[in-house]
C-alpha positions as CSV (number, residue, x, y, z in Angstrom):
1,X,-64.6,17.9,-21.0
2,X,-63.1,20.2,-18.4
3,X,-62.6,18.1,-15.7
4,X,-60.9,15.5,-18.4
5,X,-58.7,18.3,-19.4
6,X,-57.8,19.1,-15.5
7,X,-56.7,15.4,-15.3
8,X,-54.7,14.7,-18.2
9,X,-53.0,17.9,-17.6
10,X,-52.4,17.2,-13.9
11,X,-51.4,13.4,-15.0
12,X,-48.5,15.3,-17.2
13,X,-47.4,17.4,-14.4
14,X,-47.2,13.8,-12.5
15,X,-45.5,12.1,-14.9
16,X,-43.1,15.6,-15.5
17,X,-42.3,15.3,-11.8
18,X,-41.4,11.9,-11.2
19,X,-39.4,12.4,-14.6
20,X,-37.5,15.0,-12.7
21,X,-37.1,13.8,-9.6
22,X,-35.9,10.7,-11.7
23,X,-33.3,12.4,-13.8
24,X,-32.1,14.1,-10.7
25,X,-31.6,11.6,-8.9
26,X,-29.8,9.5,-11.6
27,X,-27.5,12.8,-12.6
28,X,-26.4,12.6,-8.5
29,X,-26.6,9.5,-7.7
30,X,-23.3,8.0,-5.6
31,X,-24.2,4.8,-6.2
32,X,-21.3,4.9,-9.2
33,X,-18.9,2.2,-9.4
34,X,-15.9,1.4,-11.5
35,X,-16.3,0.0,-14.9
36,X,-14.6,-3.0,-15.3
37,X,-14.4,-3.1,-19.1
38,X,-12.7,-0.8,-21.5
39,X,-8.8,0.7,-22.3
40,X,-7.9,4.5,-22.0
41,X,-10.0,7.0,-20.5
42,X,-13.6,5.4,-19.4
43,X,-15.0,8.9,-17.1
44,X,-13.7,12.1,-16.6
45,X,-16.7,13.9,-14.5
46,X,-16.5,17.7,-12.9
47,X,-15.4,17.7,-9.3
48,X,-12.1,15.3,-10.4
49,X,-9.0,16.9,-8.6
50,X,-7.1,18.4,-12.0
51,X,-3.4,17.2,-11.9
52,X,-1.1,14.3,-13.6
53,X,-1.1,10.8,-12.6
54,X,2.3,8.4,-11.9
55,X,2.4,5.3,-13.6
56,X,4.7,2.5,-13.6
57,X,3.3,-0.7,-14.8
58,X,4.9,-3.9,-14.0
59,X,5.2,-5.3,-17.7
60,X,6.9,-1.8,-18.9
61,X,10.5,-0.2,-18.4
62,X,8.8,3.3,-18.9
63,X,7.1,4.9,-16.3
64,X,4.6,7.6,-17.4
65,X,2.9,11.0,-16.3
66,X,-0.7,11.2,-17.8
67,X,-3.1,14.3,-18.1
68,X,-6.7,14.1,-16.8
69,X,-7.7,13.0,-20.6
70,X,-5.2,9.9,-20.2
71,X,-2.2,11.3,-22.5
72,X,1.4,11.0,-21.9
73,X,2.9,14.6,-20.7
74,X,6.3,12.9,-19.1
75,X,8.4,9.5,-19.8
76,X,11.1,7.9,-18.1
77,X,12.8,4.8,-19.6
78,X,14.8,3.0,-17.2
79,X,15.8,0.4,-19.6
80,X,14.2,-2.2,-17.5
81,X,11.1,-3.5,-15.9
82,X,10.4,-2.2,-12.0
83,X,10.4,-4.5,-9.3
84,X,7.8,-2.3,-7.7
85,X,7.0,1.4,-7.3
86,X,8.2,4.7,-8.4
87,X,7.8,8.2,-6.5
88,X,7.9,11.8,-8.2
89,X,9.9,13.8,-5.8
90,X,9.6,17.5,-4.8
91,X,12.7,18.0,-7.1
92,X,11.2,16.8,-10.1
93,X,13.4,13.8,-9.9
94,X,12.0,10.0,-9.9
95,X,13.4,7.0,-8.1
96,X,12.0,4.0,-8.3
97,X,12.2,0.2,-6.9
98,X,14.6,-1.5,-9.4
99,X,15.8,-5.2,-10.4
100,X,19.5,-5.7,-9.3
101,X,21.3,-8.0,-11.7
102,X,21.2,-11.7,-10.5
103,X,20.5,-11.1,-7.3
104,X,21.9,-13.4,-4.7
105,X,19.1,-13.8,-2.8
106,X,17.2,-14.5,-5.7
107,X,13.7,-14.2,-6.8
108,X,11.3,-13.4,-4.1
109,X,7.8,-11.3,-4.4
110,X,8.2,-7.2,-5.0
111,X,11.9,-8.1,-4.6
112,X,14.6,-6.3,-6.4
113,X,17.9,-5.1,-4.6
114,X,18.1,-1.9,-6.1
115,X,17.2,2.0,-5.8
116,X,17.2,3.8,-9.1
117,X,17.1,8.0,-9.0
118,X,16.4,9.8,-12.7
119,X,16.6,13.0,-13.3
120,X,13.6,14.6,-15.3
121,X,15.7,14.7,-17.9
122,X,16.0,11.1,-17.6
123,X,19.5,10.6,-16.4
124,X,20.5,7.9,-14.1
125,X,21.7,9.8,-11.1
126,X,21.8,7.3,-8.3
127,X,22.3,3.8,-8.9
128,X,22.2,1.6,-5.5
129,X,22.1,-1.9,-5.1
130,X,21.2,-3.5,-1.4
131,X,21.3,-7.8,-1.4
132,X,23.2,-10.2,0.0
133,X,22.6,-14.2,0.1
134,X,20.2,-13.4,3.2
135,X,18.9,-10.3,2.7
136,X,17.5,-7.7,-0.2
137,X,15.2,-5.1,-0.9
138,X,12.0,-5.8,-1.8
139,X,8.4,-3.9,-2.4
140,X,8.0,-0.6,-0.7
141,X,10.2,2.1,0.7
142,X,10.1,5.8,1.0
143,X,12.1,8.9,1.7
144,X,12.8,10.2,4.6
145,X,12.7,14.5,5.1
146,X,16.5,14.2,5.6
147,X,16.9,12.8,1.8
148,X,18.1,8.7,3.3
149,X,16.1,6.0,2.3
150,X,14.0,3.7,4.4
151,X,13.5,0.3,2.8
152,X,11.8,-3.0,3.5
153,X,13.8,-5.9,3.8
154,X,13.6,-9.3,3.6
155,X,15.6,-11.8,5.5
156,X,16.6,-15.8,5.5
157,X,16.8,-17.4,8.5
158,X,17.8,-21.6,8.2
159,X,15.4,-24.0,9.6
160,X,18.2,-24.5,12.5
161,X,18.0,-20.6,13.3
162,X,13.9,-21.1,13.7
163,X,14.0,-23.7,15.6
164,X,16.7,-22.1,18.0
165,X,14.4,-19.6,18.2
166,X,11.3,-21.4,19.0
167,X,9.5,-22.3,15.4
168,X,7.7,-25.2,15.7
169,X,10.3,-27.7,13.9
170,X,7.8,-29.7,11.9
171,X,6.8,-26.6,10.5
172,X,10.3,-25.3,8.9
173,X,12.3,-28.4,8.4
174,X,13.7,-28.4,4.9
175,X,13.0,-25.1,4.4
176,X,13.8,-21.2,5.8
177,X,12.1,-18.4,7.7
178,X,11.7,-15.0,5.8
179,X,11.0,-12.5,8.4
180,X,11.2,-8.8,7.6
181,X,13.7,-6.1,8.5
182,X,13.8,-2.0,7.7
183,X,17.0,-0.6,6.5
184,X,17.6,3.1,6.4
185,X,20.1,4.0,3.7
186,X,22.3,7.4,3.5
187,X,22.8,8.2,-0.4
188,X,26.5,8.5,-1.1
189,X,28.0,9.2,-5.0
190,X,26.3,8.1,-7.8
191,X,26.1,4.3,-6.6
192,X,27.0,4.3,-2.8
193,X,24.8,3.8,0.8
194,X,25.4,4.0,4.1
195,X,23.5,1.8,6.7
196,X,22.6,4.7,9.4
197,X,19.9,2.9,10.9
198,X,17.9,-0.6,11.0
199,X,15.1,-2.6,12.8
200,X,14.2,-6.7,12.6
201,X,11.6,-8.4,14.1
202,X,13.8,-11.5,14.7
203,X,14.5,-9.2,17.7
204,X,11.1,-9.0,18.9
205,X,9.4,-12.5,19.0
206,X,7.4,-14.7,21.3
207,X,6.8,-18.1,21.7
208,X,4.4,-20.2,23.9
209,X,5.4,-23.7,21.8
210,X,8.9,-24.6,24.0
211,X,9.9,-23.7,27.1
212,X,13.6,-25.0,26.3
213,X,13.9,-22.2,23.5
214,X,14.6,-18.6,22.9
215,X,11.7,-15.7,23.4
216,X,9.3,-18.3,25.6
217,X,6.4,-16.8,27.1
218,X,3.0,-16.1,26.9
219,X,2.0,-14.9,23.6
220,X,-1.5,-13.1,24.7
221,X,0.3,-11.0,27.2
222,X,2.7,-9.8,25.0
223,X,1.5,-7.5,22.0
224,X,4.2,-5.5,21.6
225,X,6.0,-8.6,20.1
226,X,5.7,-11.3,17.6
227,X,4.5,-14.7,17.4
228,X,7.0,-17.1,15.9
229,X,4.1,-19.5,15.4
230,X,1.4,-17.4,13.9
231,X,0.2,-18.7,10.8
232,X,1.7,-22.5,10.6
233,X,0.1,-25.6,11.6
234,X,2.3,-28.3,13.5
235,X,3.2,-31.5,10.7
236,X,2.6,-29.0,7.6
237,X,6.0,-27.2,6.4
238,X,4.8,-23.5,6.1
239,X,5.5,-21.1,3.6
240,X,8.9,-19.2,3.9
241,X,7.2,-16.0,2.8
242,X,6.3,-15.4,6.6
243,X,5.5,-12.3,7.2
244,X,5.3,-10.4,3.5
245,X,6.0,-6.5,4.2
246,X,4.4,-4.9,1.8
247,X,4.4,-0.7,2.5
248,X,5.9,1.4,4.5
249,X,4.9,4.9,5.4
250,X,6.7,7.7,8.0
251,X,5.3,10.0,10.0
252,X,7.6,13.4,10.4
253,X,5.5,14.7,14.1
254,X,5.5,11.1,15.4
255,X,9.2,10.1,14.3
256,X,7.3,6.5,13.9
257,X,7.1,4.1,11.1
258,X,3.9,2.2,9.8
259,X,4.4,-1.0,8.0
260,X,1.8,-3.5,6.2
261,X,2.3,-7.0,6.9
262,X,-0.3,-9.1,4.3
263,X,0.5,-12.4,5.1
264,X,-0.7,-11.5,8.9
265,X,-3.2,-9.0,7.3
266,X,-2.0,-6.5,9.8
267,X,-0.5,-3.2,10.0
268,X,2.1,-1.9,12.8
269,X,3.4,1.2,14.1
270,X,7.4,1.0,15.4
271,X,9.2,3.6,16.7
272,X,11.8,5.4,14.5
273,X,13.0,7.3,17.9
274,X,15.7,4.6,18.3
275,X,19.2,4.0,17.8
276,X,20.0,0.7,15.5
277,X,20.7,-1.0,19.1
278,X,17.4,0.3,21.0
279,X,15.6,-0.8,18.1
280,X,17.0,-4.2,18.7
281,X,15.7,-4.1,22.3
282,X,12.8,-3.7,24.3
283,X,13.6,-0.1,26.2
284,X,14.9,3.1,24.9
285,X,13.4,5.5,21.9
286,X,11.3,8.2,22.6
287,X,8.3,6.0,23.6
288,X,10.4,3.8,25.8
289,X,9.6,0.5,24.1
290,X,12.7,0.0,21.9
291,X,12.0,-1.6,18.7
292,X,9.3,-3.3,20.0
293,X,5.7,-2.4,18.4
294,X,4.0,0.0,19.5
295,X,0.4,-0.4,18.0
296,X,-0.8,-3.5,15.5
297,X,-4.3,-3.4,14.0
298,X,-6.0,-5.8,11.3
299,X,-6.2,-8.8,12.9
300,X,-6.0,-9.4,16.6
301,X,-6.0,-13.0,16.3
302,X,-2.1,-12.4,15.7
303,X,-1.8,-11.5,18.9
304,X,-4.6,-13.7,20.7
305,X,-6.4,-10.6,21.0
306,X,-9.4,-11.4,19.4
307,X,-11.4,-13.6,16.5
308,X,-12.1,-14.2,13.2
309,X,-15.5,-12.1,14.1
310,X,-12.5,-9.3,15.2
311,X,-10.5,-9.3,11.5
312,X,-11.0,-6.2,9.7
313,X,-7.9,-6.5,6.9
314,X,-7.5,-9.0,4.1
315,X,-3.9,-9.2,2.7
316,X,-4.0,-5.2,2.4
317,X,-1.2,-2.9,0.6
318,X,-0.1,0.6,0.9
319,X,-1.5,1.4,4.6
320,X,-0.2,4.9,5.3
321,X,-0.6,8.2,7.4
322,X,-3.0,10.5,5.4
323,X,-0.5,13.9,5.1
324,X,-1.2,17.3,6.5
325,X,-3.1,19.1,4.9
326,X,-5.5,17.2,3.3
327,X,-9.2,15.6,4.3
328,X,-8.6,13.3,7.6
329,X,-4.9,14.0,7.9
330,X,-3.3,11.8,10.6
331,X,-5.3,9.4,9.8
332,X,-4.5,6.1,8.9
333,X,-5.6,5.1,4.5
334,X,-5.6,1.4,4.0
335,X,-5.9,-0.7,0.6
336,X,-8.0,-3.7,1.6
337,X,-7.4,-6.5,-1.0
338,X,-10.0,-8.9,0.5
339,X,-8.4,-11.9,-1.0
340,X,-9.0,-13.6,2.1
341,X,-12.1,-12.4,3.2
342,X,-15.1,-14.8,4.2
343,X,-17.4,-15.0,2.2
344,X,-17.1,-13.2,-1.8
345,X,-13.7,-11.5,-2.8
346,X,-13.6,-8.0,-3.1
347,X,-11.7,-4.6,-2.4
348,X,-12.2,-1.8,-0.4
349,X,-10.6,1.2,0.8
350,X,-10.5,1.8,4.8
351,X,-9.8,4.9,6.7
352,X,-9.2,4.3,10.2
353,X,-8.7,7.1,13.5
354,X,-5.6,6.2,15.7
355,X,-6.7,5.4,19.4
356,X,-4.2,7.8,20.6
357,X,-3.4,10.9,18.2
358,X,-0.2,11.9,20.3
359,X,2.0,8.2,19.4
360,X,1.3,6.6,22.1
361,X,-1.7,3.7,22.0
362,X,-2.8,1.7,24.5
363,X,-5.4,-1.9,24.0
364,X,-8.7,-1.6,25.0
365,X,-10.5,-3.3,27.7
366,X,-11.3,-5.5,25.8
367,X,-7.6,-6.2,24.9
368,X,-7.8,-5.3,21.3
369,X,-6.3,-2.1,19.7
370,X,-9.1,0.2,18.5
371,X,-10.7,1.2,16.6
372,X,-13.7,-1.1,16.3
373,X,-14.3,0.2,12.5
374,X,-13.2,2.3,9.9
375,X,-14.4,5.8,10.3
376,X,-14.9,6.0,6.1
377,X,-14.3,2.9,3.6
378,X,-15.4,3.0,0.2
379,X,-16.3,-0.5,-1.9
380,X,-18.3,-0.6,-5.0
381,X,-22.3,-0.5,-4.9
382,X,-21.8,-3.7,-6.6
383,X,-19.0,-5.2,-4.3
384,X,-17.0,-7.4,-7.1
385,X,-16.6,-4.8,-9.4
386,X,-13.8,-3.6,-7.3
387,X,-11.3,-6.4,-6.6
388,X,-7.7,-6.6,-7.0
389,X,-6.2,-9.8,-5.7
390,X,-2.7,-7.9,-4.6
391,X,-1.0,-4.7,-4.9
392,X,-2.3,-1.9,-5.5
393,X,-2.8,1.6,-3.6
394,X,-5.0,4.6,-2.6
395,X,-4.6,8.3,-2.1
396,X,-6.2,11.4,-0.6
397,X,-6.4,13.6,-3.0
398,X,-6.6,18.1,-1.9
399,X,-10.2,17.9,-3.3
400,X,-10.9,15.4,-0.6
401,X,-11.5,13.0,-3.0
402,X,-9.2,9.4,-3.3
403,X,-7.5,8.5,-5.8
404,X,-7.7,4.4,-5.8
405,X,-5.1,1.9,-8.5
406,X,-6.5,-2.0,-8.6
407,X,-3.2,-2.6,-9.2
408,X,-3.8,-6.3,-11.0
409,X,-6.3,-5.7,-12.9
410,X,-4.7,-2.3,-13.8
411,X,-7.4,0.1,-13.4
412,X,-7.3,3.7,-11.2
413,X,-10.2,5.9,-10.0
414,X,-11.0,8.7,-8.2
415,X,-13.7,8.6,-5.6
416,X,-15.6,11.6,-3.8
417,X,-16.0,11.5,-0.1
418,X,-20.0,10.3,-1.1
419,X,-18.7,7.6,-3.4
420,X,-19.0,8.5,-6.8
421,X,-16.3,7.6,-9.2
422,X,-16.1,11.1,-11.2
423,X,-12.3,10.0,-13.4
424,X,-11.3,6.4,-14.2
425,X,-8.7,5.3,-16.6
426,X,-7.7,1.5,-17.8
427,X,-4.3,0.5,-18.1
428,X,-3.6,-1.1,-21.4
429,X,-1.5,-4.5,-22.0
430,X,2.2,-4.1,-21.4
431,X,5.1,-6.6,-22.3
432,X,5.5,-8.6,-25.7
433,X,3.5,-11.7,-24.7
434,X,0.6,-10.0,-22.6
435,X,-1.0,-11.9,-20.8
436,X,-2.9,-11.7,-17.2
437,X,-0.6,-9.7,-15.7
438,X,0.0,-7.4,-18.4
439,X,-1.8,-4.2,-17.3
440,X,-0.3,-4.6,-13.3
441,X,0.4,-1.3,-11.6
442,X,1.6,-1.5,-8.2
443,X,0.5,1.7,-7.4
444,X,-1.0,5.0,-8.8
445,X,-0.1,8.7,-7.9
446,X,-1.7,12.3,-8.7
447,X,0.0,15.5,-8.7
448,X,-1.3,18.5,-8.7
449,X,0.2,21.5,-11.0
450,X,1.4,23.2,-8.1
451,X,3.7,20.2,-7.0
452,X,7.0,21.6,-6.7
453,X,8.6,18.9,-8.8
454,X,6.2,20.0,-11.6
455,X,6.5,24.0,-11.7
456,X,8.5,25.0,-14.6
457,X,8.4,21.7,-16.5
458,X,7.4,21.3,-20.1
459,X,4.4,18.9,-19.9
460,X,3.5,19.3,-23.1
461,X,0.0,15.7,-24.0
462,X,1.1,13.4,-26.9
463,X,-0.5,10.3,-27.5
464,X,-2.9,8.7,-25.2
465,X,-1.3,6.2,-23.1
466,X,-2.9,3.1,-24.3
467,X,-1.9,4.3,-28.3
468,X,1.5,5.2,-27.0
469,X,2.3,1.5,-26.3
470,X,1.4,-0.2,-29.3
């Protein structure tokens, strides 16, 4: 009888054990992904950084500030739908990507032609439009410490202009090049701009396809430019949408700009250091190169630098500078779409370590730019359950945790450095009609209460978002 009692009570403090170590476990376990179903709030967990998220949904003409519970503390009604993003600045104001009336470029993806500033009180107080029948705003920008605006651009050039300037022929006849440009904009008045400063990458190509036409020579040794042939296939008209700028970030120390490009599934580093006409050369600016690039990582195979083995970016959005300050400042936060990646589909953050930290990089021996890897990424423990074919964005939050928006299927997380999601909400359906599209969110932003653009405001919850809308 005793030594049965000694086992059955040494089989419960077994079984009491493993129950422990089980719950445990399961209770800190990083090995949390982001739920895929469900509107509104789906987690709100300790250790999520306490502050107000940015919201402007594609289907929507409001854009909203939401409490950690998902409830509406701020609106803005700009009377129509955004072409893109919106920012919260440090004076409480918001300015946002907007959609110029018939635009004379016409439609074209993220595009828009205008910049729209509201005060928190919801008054238009800037109202700029930027398009001509060649060129208009489109996707990103961002605002510069000096107040001007720095905005992507997209360009037409005529199949004639290509050609002149070494594209392939077959490849553009009957069509038009779209090649990107950066425009820096001086606010004037209520409606006004002045151009103070501009780069194109029509001034920095290379071609290895004719000897009898502009920018010939030999596209390996020549990083620091652009091939005018990447990405088409001789016989097969390409797709105008060449290059596809989709973000924009600048770096204050550096005086240097960092652009996404996902139809090259690259990023690049220019220098801002430059008049408009060194930018449009290949000397001059403060690291001597002119407009010319000064880094490119992604995807060597733009450059002949590498393989597909060598492609670490798939169509990405919102790659940026990580800001002082916070967990891995001056390092590089990347939203990898993965819509092109081999094998299955799916998203992941990527945090990468310049080669150089002081703005100037070099290629390795290798002739690559580093770095090899990503120094921290984060995908889900089940890889599909985070996917978002385009937009979307990321975040480093004070906590050191990120703050990640699938912008198309409309759902944003927050992510501890170990992985765990500890805060998700679901965008709801937008728009009369719904529809697949309905819950977009180009991007996603948190603020904490010590923001400067949030001190003294009323920010008083209402409804929850997703009862708010219907």
């Amino acid at each position: 009888m005793r030594v049965r009692h000694i086992s059955t009570l040494a089989a419960l403090l077994f079984l009491s054990a493993i129950g422990a170590v089980w719950a445990q476990s399961r209770s800190e376990s990083p090995a949390v992904g982001p739920a895929t179903q469900g509107i509104g709030l789906i987690r709100s967990d300790p250790g999520a950084y306490a502050g107000y998220t940015l919201l402007s949904p594609l289907q929507s003409t409001s854009t909203f500030l939401i409490d950690m519970n998902g409830r509406v503390v701020k609106t803005w009604d700009a009377g129509s739908t955004p072409s893109s993003i919106a920012y919260l600045l440090e004076s409480g104001n918001l300015i946002r990507a907007g959609l110029a009336t018939s635009p004379p470029f016409g439609n074209t993806a993220g595009g828009g032609g205008k910049m729209q500033e509201f005060s928190w009180n919801g008054d238009l107080v800037w109202d700029f439009t930027f398009g001509t029948a060649t060129a208009t705003q489109h996707h990103d920008f961002t605002r510069l410490p000096n107040g001007n605006i720095l905005m992507v651009v997209k360009e037409k050039k005529t199949a004639a202009e290509a050609i002149a300037a070494g594209r392939i022929p077959s490849t553009v006849e009957g069509t038009e090049v779209q090649p990107d440009s950066l425009i820096e904009i001086k606010p004037m008045g209520k409606t006004g701009g002045e151009v103070v400063w501009e780069w194109h990458l029509w001034d920095h190509l290379v071609q290895d396809a004719d000897k009898d036409k502009a920018n010939f020579g030999d596209v390996g040794a020549h990083p620091e430019r652009v091939d005018i042939n990447y990405n088409v296939v001789a016989g097969q008209r390409a797709n105008a949408d060449w290059t596809h700028f989709n973000a924009v970030s600048y770096n204050a120390e550096l005086d240097q700009v960092l652009v996404s490009l996902r139809n090259f599934s690259e990023i690049w580093i220019l220098d801002h250091g430059t008049t408009t006409r060194e930018a449009a050369g290949h000397t001059g600016g403060k690291r001597g190169k002119g407009g010319d690039l000064l880094y490119r990582w992604g995807n060597p195979r733009v450059y002949r630098g590498g393989t597909i083995e060598d492609q670490r970016l798939y169509g990405q959005h919102n790659a940026h500078w990580i800001p002082s300050g916070l967990e891995g400042a001056g390092h590089l936060l990347i939203f990898n779409n993965g819509d092109t990646r081999p094998g299955s589909k799916y998203s992941s953050v990527e945090e990468i370590v310049l080669p150089d930290a002081n703005g100037r990089y070099t290629l390795g021996a290798d002739r690559k730019y580093g770095p090899d890897r990503s120094v921290w990424s984060y995908s889900a423990p089940n890889p599909t359950d985070f996917y978002s074919v385009n937009i979307s964005g990321v975040q480093r939050l004070p906590n050191g945790n990120t703050l990640v928006c699938a912008g198309a299927p409309g759902i944003v997380f927050e992510v501890t450095p170990q992985k765990k999601v500890v805060w998700q909400y679901n965008l709801p359906a937008f728009g009369a009609r719904g529809g697949a599209n309905a819950r977009q969110v180009f991007r996603a932003y948190r603020f904490g209460p010590d923001f400067p653009g949030l001190k003294g405001k009323s920010l008083v919850a209402g409804k929850p978002l997703e009862e708010s809308v219907r």
